[in-house]
Structures are given as C-alpha cells and as structure tokens.
N, C-alpha and C positions, 0 to 999 in steps of 0.2 A: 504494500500500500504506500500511498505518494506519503513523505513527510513533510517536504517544505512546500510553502504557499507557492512556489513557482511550478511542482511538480501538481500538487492536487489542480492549479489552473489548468494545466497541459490536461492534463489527465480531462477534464471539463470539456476543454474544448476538444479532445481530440473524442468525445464520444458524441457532441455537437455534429460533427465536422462528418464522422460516420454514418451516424443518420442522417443527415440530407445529403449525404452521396447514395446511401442506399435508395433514397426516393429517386434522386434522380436517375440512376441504375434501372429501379422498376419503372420509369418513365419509357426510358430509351425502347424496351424490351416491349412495352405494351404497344407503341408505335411501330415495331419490326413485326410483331406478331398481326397486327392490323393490313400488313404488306402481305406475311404472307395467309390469311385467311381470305385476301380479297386473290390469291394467286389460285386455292385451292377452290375456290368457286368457278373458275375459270373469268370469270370477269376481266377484262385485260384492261378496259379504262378505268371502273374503279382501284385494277391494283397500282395503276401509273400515277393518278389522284393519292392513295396512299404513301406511295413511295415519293413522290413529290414533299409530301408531309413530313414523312420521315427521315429524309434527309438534311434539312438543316439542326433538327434535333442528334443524328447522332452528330456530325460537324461539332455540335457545340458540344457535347459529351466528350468528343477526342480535345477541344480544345481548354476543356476543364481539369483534363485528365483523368475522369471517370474511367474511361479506357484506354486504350495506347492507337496510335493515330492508325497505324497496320491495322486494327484488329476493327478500324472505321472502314477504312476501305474495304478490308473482306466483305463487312456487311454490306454495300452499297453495290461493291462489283456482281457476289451470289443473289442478292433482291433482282438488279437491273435482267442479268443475265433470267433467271428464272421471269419475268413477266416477259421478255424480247422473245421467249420459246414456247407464251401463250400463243 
C-alpha cells in the first residue's frame, strides 16, 4: 500500500486514469462491432455509413494511446477490406 501522499495520489489517479481508458476501450469496440454487424447483414451501404463512423473514433483511440497506432490500422484495413468483398 502507497505510504506517502505523493504515492497514494499516483495511486488515485492512476485508477482515474484506468477507468476512463476502459470506457473509452469499450467505446472503440462497440463502434467496430457496429461495422461488423452491419457487414454480416450483408448490407454494404449501411456497413460503409458505419465504418465511416468508426473510423475517426479508432484514429482518436490510436492517438490517445488507448491502442498502438498498428493495431488502428489492422482494424481499419480488415473492416475496409471485409465491406469492399460485400
């Protein structure tokens, strides 16, 4: 356990800081997940409307550092490619 008032702050913010990366974590994911349920409908305009949507949210996620920037692009390039094969 933290003993000094500089460690118990740390400690404060760093569980702050956790949970609203976890939100915005489940943010990101409900948006991808919205790509691909509009990909498995077969819907091709609504999944390009989706992923439209989706894409400045992970952007801002890679530039939070929520995630790492590679691991934005995977998502963006596997979404695109998967509605272009609608």
């Amino acid at each position: 356990m933290a003993n000094s008032a500089q460690a118990k702050k740390r400690a404060r913010q760093a569980e702050k800081h956790r949970e609203h990366n976890t939100g915005m974590r489940s943010m990101l994911r409900t948006f991808v997940k919205k790509v691909l349920k509009a990909i498995g409908s077969g819907d091709k305009a609504q999944a390009e409307t989706a992923y439209k949507q989706a894409v400045p949210v992970v952007d801002k996620m890679a530039g939070k550092g929520i995630i790492h920037k590679n691991k934005a692009a995977r998502y963006k390039s596997r979404l695109n490619t998967r509605i272009r094969a609608l």
